[in-house]
N, C-alpha and C positions, 0 to 999 in steps of 0.2 A: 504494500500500500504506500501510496504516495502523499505528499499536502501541494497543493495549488492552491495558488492564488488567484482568485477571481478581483474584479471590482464592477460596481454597476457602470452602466454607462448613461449618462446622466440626460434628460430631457430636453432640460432649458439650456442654457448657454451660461450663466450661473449660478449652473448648478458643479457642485465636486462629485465626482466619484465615490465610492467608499470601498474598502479594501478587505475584504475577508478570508478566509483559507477553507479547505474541504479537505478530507481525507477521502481520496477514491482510489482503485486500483488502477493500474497504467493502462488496461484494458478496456476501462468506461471511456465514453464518450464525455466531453466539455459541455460543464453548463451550459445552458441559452437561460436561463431565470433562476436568480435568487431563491435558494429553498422556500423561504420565510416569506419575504416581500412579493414576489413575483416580476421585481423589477429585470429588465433584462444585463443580463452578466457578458463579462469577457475575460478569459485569462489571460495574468499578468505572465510575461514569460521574463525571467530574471536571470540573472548568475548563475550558475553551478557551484558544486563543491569542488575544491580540488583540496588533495592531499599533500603535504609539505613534510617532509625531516629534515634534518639537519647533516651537513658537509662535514666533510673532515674540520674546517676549520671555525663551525659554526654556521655556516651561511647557509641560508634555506637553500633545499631542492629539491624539484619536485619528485613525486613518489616514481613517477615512472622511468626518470634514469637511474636513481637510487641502483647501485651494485650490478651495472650494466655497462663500466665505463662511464667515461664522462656526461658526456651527453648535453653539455651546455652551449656547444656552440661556439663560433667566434672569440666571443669575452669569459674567459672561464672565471665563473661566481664558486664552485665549490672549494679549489682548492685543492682538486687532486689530476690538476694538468702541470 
């Protein structure tokens, strides 16, 4: 199961939106209305998570070069180039 974020979409032209969250499985289908209100809904699509450890010499890196070689590219941030 997942959380999304919905918000309404608003009528007037000053009107806000309002922001709510749902827990639904990746497999439902997207709101079109507000459980409660019945106002019409949109989800909000945001950020991801990513995962971070720490380098040899402290400095973040991400999970997926982590003990795969370097992996940073160009500018080496970890510390073990």
């Amino acid at each position: 199961m997942a959380i999304y974020v919905y918000e309404t979409i608003p009528e007037q032209p000053d009107e806000l939106p309002m922001r709510f969250e749902v827990i639904q499985s990746m497999k439902d289908q997207p709101l079109r209305r507000h459980p409660d209100t019945g106002e019409r809904v949109r989800r909000v699509i945001s950020g991801g998570l990513g995962l971070m450890g720490l380098g040899a010499k402290g400095a973040a890196v991400p999970a997926a070069t982590r003990g795969s070689g370097c992996g940073c590219g160009g500018a080496c941030m970890c510390g073990r180039c």
